[in-house]
LUMLUMTOR-755205 format. One line per 4 residues: number of its first residue (from 1); their letters; for each residue y, z, x of C-alpha. Coordinates in nm, 4 decimals. Example, Ala and Ser with C-alpha at 12.3 -4.5 7.8 and 13.67 -1.06 7.14 Angstrom:
1	as	-0.4500:0.7800:1.2300; -0.1060:0.7140:1.3670 .
This chain:
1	xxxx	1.9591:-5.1511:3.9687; 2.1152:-4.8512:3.9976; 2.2785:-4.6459:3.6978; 2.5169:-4.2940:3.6864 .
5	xxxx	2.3600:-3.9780:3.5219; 2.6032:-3.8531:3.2649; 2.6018:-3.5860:3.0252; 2.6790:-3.7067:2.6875 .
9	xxxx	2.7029:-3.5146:2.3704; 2.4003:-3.4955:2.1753; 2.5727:-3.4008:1.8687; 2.8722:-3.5304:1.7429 .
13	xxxx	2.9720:-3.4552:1.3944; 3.3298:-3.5257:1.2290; 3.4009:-3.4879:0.8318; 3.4295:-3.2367:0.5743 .
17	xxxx	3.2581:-2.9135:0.5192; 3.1126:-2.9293:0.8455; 3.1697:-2.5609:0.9528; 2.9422:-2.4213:0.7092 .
21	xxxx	2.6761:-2.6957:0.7891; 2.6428:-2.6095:1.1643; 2.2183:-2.5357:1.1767; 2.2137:-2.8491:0.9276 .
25	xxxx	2.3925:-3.0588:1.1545; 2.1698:-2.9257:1.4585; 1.8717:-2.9561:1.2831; 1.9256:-3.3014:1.1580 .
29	xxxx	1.9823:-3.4152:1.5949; 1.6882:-3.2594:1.6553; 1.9182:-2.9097:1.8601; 1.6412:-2.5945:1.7800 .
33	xxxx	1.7012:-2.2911:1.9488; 1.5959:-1.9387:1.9449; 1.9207:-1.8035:1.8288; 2.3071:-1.8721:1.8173 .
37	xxxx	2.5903:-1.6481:1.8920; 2.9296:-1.7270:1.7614; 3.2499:-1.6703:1.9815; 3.5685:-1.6551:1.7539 .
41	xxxx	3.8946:-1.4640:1.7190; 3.8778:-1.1992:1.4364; 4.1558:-1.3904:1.2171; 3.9833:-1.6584:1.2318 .
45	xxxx	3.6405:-1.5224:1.0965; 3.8359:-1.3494:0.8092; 3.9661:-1.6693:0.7163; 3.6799:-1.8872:0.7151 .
49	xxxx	3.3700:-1.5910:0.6605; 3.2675:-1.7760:0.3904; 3.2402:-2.1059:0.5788; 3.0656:-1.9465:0.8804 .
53	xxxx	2.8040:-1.7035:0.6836; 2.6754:-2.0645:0.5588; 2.5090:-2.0400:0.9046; 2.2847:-1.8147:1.0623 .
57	xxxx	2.4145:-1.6185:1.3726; 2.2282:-1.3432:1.6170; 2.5856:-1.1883:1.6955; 2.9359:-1.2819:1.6438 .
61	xxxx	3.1638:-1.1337:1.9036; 3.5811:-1.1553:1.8995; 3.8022:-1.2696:2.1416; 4.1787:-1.3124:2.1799 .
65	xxxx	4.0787:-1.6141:2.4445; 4.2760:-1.7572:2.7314; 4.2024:-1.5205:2.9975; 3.9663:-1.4834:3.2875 .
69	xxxx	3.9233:-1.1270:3.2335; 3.7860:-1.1544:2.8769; 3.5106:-1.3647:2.9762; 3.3396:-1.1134:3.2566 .
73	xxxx	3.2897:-0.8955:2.9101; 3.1459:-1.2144:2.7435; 2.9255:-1.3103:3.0193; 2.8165:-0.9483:2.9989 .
77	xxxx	2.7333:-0.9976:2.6264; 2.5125:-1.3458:2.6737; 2.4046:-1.3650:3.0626; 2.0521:-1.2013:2.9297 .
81	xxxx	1.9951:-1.4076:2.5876; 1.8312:-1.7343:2.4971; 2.0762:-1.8537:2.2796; 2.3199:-2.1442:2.1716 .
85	xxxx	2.6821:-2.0175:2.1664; 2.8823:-2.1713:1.9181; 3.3006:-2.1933:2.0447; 3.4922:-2.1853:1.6684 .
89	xxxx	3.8887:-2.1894:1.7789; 4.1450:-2.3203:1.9374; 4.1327:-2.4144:2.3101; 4.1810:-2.0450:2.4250 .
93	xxxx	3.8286:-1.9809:2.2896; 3.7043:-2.2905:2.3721; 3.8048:-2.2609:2.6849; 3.6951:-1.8834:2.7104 .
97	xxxx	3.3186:-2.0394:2.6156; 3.3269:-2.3191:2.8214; 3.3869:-2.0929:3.1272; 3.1497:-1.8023:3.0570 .
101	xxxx	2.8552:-2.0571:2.8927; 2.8961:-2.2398:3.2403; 2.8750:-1.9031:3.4273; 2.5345:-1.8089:3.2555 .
105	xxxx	2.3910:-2.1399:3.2364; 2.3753:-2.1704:2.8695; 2.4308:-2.4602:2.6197; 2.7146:-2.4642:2.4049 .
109	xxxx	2.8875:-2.6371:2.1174; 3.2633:-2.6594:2.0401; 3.3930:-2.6050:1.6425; 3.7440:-2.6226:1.7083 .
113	xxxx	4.0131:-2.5044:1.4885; 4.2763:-2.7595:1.5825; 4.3374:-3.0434:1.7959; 4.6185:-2.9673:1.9990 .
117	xxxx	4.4401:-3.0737:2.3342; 4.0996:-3.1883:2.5043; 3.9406:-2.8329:2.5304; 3.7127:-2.9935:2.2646 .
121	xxxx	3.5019:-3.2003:2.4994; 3.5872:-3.1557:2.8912; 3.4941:-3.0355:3.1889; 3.8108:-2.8195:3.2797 .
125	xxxx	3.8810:-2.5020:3.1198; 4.2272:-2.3855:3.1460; 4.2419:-1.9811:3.1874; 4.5145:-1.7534:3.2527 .
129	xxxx	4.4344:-1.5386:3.5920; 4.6628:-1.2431:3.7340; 4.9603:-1.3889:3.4974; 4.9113:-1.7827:3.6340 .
133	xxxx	4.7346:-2.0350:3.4055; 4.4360:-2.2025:3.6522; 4.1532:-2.4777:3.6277; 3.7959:-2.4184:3.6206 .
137	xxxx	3.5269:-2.6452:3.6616; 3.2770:-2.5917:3.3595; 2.9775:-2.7653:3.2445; 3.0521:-3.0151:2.9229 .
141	xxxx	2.9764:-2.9212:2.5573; 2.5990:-2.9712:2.4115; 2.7820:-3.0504:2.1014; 3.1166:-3.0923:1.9465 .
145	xxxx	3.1719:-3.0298:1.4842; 3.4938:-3.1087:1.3376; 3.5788:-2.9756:1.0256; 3.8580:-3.1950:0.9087 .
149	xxxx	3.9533:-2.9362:0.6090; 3.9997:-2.6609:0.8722; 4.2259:-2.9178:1.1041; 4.3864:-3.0474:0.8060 .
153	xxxx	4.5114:-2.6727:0.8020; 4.6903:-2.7098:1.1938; 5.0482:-2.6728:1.2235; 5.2099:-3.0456:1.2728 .
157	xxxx	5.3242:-2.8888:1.5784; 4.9491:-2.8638:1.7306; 4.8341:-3.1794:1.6046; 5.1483:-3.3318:1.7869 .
161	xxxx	5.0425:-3.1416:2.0995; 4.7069:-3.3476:2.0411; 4.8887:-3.6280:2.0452; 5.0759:-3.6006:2.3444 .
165	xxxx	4.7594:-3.4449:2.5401; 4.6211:-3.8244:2.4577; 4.9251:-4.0365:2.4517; 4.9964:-3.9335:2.8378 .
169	xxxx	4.6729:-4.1101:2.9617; 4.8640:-4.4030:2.9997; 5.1145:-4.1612:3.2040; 4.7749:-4.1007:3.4346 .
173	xxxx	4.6460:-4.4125:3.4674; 4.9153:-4.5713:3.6159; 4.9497:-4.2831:3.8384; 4.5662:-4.4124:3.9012 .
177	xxxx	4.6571:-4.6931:3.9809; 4.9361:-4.6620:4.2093; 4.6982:-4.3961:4.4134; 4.4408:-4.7016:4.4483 .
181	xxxx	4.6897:-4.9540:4.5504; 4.8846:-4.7364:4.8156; 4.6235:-4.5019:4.9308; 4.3126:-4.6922:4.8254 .
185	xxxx	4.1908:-4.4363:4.5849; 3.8900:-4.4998:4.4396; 3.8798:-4.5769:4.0994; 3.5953:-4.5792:3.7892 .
189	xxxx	3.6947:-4.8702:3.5795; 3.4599:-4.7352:3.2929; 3.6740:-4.4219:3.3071; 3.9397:-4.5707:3.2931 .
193	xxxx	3.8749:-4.8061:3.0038; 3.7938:-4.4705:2.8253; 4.0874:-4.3051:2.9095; 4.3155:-4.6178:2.7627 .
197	xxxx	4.1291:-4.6699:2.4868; 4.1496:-4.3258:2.3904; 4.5364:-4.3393:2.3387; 4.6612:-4.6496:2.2275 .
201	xxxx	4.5171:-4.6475:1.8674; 4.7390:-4.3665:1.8322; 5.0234:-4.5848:1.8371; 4.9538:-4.7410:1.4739 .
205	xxxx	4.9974:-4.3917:1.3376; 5.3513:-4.2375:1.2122; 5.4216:-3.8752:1.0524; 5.2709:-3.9769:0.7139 .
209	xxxx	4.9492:-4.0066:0.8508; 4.8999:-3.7062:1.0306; 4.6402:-3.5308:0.7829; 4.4939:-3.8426:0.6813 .
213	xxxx	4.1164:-3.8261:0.7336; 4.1606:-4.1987:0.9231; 4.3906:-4.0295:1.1921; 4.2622:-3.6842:1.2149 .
217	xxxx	3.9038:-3.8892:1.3152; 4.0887:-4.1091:1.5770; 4.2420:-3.8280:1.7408; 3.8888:-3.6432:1.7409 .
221	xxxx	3.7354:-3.9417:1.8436; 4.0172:-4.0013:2.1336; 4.0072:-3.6691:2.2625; 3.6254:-3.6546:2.3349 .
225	xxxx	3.6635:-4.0168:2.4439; 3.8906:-3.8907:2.6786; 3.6881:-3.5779:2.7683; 3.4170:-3.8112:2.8242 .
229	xxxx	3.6086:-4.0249:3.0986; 3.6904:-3.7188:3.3321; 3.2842:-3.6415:3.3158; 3.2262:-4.0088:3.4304 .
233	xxxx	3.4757:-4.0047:3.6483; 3.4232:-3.6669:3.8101; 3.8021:-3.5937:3.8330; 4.0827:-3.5725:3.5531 .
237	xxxx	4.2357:-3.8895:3.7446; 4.2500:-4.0490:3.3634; 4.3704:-3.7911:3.2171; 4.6115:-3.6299:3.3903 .
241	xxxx	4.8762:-3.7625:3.6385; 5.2405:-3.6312:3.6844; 5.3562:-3.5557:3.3517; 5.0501:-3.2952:3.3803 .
245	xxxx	5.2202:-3.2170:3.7091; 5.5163:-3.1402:3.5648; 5.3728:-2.9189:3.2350; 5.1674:-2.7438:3.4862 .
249	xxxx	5.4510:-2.7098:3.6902; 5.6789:-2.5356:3.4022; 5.3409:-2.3151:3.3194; 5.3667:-2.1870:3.7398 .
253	xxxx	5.7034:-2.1297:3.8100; 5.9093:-2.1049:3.5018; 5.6661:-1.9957:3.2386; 6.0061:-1.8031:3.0628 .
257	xxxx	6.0799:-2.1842:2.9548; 5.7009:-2.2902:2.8851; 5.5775:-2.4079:2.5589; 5.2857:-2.6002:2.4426 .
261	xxxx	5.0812:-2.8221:2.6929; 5.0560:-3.1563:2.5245; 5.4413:-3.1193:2.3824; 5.5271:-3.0253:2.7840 .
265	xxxx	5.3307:-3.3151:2.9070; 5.4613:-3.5543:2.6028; 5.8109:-3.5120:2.7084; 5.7313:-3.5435:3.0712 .
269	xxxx	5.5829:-3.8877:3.0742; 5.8999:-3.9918:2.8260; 6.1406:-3.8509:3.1036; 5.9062:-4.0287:3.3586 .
273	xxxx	5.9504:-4.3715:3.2141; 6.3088:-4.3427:3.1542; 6.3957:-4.2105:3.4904; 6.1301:-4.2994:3.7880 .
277	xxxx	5.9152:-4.6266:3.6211; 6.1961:-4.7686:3.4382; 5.9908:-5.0028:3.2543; 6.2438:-5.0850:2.9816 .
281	xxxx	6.0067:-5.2822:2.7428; 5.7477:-5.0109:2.7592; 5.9776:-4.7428:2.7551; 6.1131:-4.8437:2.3949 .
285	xxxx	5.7532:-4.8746:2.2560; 5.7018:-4.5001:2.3840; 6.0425:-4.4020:2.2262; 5.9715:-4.5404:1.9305 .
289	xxxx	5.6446:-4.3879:1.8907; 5.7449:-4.0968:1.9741; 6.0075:-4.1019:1.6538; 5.7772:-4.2648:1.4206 .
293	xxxx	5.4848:-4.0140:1.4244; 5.7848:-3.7036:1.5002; 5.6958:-3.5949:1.8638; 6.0916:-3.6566:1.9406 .
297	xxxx	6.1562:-3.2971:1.6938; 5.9064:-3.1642:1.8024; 6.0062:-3.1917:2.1572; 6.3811:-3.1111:2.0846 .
301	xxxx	6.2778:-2.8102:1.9181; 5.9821:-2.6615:2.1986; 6.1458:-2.8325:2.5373; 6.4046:-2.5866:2.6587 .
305	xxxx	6.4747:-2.8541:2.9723; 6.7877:-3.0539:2.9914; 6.7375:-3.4452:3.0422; 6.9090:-3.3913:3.3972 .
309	xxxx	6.7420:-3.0962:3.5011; 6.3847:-3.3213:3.5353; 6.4750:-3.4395:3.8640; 6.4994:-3.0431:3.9767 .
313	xxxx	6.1065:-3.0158:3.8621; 5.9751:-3.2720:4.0524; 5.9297:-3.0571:4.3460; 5.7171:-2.7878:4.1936 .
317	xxxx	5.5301:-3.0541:4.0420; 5.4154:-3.1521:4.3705; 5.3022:-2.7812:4.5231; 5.0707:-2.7570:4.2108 .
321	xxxx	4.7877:-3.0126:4.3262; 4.7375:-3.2637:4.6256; 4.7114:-3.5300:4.3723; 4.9153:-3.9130:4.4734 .
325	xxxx	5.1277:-3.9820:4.1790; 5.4716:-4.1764:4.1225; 5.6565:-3.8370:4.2527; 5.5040:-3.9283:4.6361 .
329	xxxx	5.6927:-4.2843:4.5578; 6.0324:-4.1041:4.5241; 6.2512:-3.9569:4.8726; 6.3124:-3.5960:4.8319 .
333	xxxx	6.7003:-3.6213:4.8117; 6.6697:-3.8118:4.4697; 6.4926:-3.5019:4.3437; 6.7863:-3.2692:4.3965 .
């Protein structure tokens, strides 16, 4: 019998007061190495110093994050050391690690500072480049910590973003789907299990729960679930269909109007229902989520798009990857 080599995590740790128990938490899964360097925005350190000097640390070095051009100064700073580097941030750092750890070969763990996407455990990191955000293939985390306290801290408007990140696997799948029925795509089942099961235990949630230990765990536990089905899959096929298209899309070609990824993509795959899939039943369960845990204000207030104007993005959406998705379903008249 044959099985599939995949890189799992070999720590996972979610819960309270977990930043300033990082070499406790490596220690106790058996993670020893000769030295860690932490990667972290300056603001970030001055909030949580206390937290972080819990630890010990060779060298902490600052980034803003986000950009390919940062991380040729970081690779400079770790290509020659035998060390763990520890990610503490939001995606742009995570990101910024993922891509210059992968570069030098080294093993990494993520310590994010909120939830607002899947930077926590993936093997895409999203990095600006000459002005144009782009994909890079990087090498999965050894290790993800959550400190709930710290997330707990988020703006409602990045946790939502976490939420929508997660909610529009059931945007991609289908998208998954159609690719294997018309074009006979391949796809992983396991993956795709994954990728489901990662977002519809969101849909028990409303606003009131947001901080709640109980939700803040099932969207940590969703998102690396999630993370985990593009590794087994090899692709983001799970994870990312045309409502990615679409954020992606607005990030290209209109990035005046762009806001936050997951809030982009939320409002795309709500759009997408209502207008291309027209799946009436499913449609109101997605509404109504989408007003009982507040991603509808959220969107109102980010999403600078008019309801009629979605058609007009459909188009873009397509030049951004060769990737079969409802939109190659739809004539191109009906998107003008």
């Amino acid at each position: 019998m044959y099985y599939n080599l995949i890189k799992t995590p070999a720590l996972i740790k979610t819960g309270n007061h977990t930043l300033q128990n990082i070499d406790l938490h490596l220690q106790q899964s058996h993670l020893f190495y000769p030295s860690k360097i932490l990667v972290t925005q300056k603001n970030l350190y001055e909030i949580y110093k206390n937290h972080i000097d819990y630890n010990e640390f060779e060298q902490i070095l600052f980034y803003n994050g986000g950009e390919v051009c940062e991380s040729q100064d970081l690779i400079k700073s770790i290509k020659d050391s035998d060390s763990l580097i520890v990610a503490f941030g939001g995606g742009s750092i995570l990101d910024l690690v993922k891509y210059a750890a992968s570069k030098c070969d080294l093993p990494y763990i993520t310590v994010p500072s909120t939830l607002s996407n899947d930077a926590i455990y993936s093997c895409v990191a999203r990095l600006t480049q000459n002005g144009k955000k782009r994909s890079f293939g990087v090498q999965p985390p050894t290790g993800i910590i959550v400190d709930l306290e710290i997330i707990r801290k988020s703006p409602k408007e990045l946790l939502l973003a976490g939420v929508g990140d997660l909610i529009t696997n059931l945007s991609a799948i289908q998208d998954w789907k159609l690719a294997h029925k018309n074009i006979k795509e391949p796809i992983n089942e396991l993956a795709l299990m994954l990728a489901k099961e990662a977002a519809i235990g969101l849909f028990s949630y409303s606003s009131e729960d947001l901080y709640t230990d109980d939700f803040l765990m099932d969207l940590t536990n969703g998102l690396i679930s999630s993370g985990l089905s593009m590794i087994i899959s090899g692709n983001t096929r799970g994870t990312s269909g045309s409502e990615h298209l679409i954020s992606h899309a607005i990030d290209e070609y209109f990035n005046d109007k762009s806001t936050i990824h997951g809030i982009q993509a939320a409002w795309a795959f709500l759009k997408i229902e209502e207008q291309i899939r027209k799946n009436p039943v499913f449609t109101d369960k997605l509404s109504n989520f989408y007003k009982k845990i507040g991603l509808n204000t959220i969107i109102d207030k980010c999403i600078k798009w008019e309801d009629d104007d979605f058609h007009s993005l459909i188009p873009y959406a397509k030049k951004i990857r060769p990737r079969y998705t409802i939109f190659n379903t739809i004539s191109a008249e009906s998107t003008h």
